[in-house]
C-alpha positions as CSV (number, residue, x, y, z in Angstrom):
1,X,-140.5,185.1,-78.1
2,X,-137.4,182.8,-78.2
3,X,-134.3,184.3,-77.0
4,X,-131.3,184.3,-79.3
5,X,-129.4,181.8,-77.0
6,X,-132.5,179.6,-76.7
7,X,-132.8,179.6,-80.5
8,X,-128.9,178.8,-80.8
9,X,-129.5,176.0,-78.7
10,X,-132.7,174.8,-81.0
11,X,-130.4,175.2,-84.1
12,X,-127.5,173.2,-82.4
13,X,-130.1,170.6,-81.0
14,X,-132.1,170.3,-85.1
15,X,-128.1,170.0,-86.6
16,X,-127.6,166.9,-84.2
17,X,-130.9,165.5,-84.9
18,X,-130.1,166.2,-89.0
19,X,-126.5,164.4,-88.7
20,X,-127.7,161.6,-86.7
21,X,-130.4,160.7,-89.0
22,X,-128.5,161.1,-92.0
23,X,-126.1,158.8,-90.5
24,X,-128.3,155.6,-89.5
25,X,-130.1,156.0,-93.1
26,X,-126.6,155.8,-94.7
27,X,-125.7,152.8,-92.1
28,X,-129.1,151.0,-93.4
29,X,-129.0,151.8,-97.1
30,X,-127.7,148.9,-99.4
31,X,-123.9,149.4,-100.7
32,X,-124.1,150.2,-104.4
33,X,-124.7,147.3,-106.2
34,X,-121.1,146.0,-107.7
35,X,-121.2,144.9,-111.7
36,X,-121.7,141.4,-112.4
37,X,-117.6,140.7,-114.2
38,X,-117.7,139.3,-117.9
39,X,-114.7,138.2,-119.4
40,X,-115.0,137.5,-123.3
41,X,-112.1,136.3,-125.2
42,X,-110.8,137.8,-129.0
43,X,-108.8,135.1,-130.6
44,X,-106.4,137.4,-131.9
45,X,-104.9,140.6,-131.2
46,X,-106.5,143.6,-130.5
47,X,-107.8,145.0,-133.7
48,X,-111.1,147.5,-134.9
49,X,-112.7,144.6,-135.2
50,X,-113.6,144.7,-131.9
51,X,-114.6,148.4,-132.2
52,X,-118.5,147.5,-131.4
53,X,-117.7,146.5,-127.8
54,X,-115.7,149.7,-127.4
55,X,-118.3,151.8,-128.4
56,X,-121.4,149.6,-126.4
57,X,-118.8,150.3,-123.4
58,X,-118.3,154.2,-124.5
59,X,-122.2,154.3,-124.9
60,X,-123.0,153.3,-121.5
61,X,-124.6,149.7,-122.9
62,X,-122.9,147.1,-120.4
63,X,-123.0,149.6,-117.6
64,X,-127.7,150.0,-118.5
65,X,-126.8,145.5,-118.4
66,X,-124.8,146.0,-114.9
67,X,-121.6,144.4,-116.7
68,X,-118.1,145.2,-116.2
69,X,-117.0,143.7,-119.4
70,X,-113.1,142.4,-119.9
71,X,-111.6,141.4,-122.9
72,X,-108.8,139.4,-122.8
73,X,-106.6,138.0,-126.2
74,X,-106.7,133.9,-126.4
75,X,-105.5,132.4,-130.3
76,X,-107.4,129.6,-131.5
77,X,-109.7,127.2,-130.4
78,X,-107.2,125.2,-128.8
79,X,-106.5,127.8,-126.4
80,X,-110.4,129.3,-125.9
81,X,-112.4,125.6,-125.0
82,X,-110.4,124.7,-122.2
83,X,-110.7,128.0,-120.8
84,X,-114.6,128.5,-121.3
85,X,-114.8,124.6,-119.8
86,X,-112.4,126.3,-116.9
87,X,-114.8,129.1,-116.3
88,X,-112.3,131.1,-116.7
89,X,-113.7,133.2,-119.5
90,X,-117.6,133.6,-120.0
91,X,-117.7,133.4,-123.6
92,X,-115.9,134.1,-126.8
93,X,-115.8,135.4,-130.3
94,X,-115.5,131.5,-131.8
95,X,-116.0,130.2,-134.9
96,X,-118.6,127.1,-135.6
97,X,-116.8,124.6,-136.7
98,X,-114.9,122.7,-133.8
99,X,-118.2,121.7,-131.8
100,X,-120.1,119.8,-134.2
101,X,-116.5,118.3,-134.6
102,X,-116.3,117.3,-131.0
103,X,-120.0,115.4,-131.0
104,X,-118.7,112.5,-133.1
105,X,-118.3,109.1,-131.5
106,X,-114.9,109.2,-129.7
107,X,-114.4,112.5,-129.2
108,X,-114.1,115.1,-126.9
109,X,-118.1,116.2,-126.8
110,X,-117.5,119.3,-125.1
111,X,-120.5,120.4,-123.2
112,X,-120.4,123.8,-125.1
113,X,-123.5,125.5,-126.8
114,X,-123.5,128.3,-128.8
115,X,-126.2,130.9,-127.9
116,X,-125.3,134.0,-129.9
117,X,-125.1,134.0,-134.1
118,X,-122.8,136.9,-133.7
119,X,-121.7,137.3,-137.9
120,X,-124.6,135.7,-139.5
121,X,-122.9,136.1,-142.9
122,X,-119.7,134.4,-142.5
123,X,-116.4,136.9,-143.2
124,X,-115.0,135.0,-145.4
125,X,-114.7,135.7,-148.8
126,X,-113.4,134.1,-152.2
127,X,-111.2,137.1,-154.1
128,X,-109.5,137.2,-157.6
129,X,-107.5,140.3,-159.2
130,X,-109.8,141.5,-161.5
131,X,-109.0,140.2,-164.7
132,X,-108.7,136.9,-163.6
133,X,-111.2,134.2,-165.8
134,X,-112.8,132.7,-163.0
135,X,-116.7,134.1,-162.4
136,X,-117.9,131.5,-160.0
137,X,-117.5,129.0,-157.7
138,X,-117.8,126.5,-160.2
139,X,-114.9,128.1,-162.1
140,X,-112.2,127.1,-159.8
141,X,-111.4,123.4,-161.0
142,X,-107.6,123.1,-161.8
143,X,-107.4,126.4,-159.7
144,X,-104.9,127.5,-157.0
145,X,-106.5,129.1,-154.0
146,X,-104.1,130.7,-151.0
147,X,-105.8,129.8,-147.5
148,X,-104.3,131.9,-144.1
149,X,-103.7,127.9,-143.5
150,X,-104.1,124.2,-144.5
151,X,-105.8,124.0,-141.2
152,X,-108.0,126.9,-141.8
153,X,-112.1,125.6,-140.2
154,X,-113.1,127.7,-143.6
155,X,-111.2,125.2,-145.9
156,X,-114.3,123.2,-145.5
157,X,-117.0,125.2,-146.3
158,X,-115.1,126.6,-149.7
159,X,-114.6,122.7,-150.3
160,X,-118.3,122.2,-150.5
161,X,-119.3,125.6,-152.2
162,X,-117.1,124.2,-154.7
163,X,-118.5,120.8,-154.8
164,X,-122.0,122.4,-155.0
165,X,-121.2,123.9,-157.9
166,X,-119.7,120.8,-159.6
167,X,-116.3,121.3,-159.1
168,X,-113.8,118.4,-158.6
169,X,-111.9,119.4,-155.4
170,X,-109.2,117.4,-156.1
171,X,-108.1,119.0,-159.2
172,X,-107.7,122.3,-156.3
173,X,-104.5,123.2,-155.2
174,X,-104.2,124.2,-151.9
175,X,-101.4,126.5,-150.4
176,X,-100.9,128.5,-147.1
177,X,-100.2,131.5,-147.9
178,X,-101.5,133.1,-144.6
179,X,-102.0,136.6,-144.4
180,X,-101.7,140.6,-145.2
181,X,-98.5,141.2,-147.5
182,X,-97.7,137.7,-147.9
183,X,-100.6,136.8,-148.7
184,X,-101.3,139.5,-151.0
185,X,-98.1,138.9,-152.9
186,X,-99.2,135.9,-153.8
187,X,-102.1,136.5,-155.4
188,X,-100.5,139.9,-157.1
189,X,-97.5,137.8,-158.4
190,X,-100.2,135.2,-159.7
191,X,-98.8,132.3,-157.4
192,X,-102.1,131.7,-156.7
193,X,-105.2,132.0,-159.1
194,X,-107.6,133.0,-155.8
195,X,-107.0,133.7,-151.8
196,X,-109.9,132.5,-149.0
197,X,-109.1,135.4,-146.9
198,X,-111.5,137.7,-144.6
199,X,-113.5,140.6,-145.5
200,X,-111.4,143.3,-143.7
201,X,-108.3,141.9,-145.2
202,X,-109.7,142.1,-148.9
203,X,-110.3,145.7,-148.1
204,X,-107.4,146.9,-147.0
205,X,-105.9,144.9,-150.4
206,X,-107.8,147.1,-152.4
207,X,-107.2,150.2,-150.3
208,X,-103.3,148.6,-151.2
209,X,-104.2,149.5,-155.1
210,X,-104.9,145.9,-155.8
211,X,-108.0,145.5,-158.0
212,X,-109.9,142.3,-157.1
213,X,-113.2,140.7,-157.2
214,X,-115.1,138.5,-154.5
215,X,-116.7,135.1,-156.5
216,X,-120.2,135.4,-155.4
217,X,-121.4,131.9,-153.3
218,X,-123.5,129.8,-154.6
219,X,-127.5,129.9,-154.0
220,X,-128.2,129.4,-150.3
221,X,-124.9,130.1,-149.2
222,X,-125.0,133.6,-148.9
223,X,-126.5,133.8,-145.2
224,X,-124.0,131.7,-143.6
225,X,-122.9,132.1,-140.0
226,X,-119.2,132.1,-139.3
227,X,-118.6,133.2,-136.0
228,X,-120.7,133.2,-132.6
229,X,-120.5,133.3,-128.6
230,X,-120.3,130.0,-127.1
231,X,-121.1,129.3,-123.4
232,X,-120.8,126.1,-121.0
233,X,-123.7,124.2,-120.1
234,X,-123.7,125.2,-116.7
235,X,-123.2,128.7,-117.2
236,X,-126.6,128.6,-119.6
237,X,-128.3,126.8,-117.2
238,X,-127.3,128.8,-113.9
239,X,-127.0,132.3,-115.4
240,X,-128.9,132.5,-118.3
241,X,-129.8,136.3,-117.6
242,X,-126.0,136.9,-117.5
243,X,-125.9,135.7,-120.7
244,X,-128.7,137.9,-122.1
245,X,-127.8,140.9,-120.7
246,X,-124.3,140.4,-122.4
247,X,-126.1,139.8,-125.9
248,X,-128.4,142.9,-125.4
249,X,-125.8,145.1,-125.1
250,X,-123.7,143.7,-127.9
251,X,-126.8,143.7,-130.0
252,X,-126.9,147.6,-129.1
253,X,-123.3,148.0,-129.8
254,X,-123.5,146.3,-133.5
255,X,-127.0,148.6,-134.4
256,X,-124.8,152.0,-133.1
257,X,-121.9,151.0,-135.1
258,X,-124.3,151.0,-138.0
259,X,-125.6,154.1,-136.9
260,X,-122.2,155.9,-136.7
261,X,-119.3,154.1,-137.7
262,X,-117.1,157.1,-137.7
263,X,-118.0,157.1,-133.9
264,X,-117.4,153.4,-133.3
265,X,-113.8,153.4,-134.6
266,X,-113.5,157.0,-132.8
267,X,-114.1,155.1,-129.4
268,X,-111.9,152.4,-130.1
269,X,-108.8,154.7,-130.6
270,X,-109.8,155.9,-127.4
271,X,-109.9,152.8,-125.1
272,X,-106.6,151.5,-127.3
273,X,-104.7,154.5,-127.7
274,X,-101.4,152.4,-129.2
275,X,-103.3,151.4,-132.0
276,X,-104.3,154.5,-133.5
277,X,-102.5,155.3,-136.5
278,X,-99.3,158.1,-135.7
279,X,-99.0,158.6,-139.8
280,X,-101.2,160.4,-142.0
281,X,-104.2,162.9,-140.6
282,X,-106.7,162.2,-138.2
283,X,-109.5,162.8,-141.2
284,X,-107.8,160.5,-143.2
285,X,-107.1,157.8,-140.9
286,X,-110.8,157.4,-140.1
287,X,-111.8,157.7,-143.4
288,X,-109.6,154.7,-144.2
289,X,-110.8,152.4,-141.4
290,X,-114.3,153.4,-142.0
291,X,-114.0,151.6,-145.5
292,X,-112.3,148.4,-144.0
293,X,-115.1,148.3,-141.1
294,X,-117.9,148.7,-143.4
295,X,-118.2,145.3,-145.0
296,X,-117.7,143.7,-141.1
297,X,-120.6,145.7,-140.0
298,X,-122.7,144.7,-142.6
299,X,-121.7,141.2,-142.0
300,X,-122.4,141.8,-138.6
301,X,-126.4,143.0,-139.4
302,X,-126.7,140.9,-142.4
303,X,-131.0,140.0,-142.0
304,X,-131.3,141.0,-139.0
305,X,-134.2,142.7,-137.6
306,X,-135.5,144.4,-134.2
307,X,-136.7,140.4,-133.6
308,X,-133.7,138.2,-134.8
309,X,-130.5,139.6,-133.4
310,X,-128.1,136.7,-132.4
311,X,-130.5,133.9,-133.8
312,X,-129.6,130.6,-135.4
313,X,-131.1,128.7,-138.1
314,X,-131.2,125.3,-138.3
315,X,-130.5,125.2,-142.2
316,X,-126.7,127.2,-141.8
317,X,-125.7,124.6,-139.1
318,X,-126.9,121.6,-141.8
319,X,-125.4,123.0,-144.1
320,X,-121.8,123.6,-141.9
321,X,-122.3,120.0,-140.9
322,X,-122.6,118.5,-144.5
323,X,-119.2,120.9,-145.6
324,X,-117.2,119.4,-142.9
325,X,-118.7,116.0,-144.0
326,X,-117.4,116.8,-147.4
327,X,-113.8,117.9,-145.8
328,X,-113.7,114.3,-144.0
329,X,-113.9,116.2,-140.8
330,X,-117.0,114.6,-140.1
331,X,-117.3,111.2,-140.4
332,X,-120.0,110.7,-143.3
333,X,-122.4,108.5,-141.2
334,X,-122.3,110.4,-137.8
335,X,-125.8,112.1,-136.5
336,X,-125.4,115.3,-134.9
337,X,-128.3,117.2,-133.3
338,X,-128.8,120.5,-133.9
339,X,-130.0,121.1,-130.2
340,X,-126.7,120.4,-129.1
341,X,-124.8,122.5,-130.9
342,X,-127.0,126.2,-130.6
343,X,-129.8,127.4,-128.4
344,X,-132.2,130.5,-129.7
345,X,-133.8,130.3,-125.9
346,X,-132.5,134.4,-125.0
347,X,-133.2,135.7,-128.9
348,X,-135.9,137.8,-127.1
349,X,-133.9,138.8,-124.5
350,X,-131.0,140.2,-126.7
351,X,-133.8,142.0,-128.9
352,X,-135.8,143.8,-126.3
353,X,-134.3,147.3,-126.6
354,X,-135.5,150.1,-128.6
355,X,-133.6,150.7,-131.8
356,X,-134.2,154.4,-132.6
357,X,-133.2,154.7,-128.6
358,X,-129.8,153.1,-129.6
359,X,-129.5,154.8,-133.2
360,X,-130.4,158.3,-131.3
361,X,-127.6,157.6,-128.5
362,X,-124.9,157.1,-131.4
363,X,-125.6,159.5,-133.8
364,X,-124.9,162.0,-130.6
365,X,-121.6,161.0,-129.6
366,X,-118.6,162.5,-130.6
């Protein structure tokens, strides 16, 4: 029988023993693996618009990808290329149309491709108060339309919408009227006969009591890209899984904001306390931003499937090619291939998730 001091001893002996091997196990056992950093870039100021990403984040979807996502503010295109060529930003939310600028003879050919379709139907929209005579694109000769800018990438493709439908762009008058009140004003007070705004923005002029109309495109125009994540050669070829990963859970974000938009906007008051509204109810605050999100969302999905999220076609980057042709943006003659301007190479990646896991994950939160 052991004695009680014996046993004592035993005990004391074991706890060593215990300590010392929990010790060299934690000496051997790899650090916690750190998140790969992702900087993407929103060319404006922080608005709902970038609600997705705070839900994917809320949701856990860059954390399943091992991303520690950051977003950081850059205006304009200008200001975004140098700092993707930089590497000082992964990638960006960028619209189309200065790369197949840039492959013309003489110019600045930046080695950029874009890899993610992320709104394939563009934002933008044609809108009219609702009495207004004008039905169609083809309705707008001897019109006035308001654009944010004269400088605006989308001046092009409404230029060759109009074109397409036999239209006389000269006989178009063209004004900045830029946009929100302004903007608005101008079309209320009849300055201008239409305004090429953004689909959020035509919203929240309804929501201001302002009955309008959007023209409808014309035939073949109505799944048209306007906005998608480009990346640097080098990155695509020396980190391509980075790049999926980020797509993936973006892809996921987009689906669960479908899934619960009340929830998506919820989560981005959270992460950006500031800019939730101080006036007016909780209740009635989210029901307001839930109609403004809703057409961006839908833009957002627009024919997309569990197979095609963040794919390209070659038929909207012909057609963006011939519009800036038509805007004298693009010198009529010059030959632009399509492989240099978009990859599809990680579509599988960013589809190969489960959906109903995604829709189940935000229909719980709260």
């Amino acid at each position: 029988m052991t004695s009680p001091r014996s046993w004592f001893s035993l005990k004391s002996i074991l706890g060593a023993s215990a300590l010392l091997v929990s010790a060299c196990a934690a000496a051997l056992a790899p650090a916690a693996e750190a998140k790969d950093k992702f900087v993407f870039a929103w060319p404006s100021a922080i608005n709902s618009g970038v609600s997705n990403l705070t839900f994917g984040r809320a949701l856990g979807f860059f954390d399943e990808e091992n991303l520690d996502v950051e977003v950081i503010v850059l205006t304009g295109s200008g200001v975004i290329i140098p700092q993707l060529l930089a590497g000082t930003i992964h990638t960006a939310y960028a619209s189309l149309e200065p790369l197949p600028i840039s492959r013309q003879p003489g110019k600045p050919n930046f080695p950029l491709r874009f890899v993610y379709n992320y709104l394939p139907r563009t934002i933008w929209e044609l809108a009219v108060l609702d009495e207004s005579s004008i039905k169609t694109m083809g309705d707008l000769g001897g019109k006035t339309i308001g654009f944010v800018s004269l400088t605006s990438g989308n001046i092009a493709m409404t230029q060759a919408m109009a074109q397409a439908s036999g239209v006389n762009w000269d006989t178009v008058q063209k004004i900045a009227v830029g946009s929100g009140v302004p903007a608005f004003e101008a079309l209320r007070r009849k300055n201008v006969d239409a305004i090429n705004l953004w689909d959020t923005m035509h919203v929240a002029l309804e929501m201001a009591g302002t009955k309008i109309r959007r023209v409808p495109f014309p035939a073949g125009y109505d799944l048209l890209s306007s906005h998608g994540f480009p990346v640097t050669e080098e990155l695509l070829k020396t980190k391509p899984d980075l790049i999926a990963r980020f797509g993936r859970a973006m892809s996921k974000a987009a689906v669960a904001c479908e899934a619960n938009l009340e929830g998506c906007i919820t989560s981005f008051w959270r992460e950006y306390p500031s800019l939730k509204p101080t006036s007016g109810t909780d209740a009635d605050n989210l029901k307001k931003e839930v109609t403004i999100m809703k057409p961006r969302i839908a833009n957002l999905l627009a024919g997309r499937t569990d197979t095609n999220m963040g794919a390209f076609t070659d038929k909207e980057w012909d057609l963006l090619i011939g519009a800036l042709k038509q805007g004298k943006l693009i010198e009529a003659d010059a030959k632009i291939p399509l492989d240099t301007l978009f990859t599809n190479q990680l579509v599988p990646e960013y589809n190969r998730f489960s959906r109903s896991d995604v829709v189940a994950k935000a229909k719980a939160y709260k």
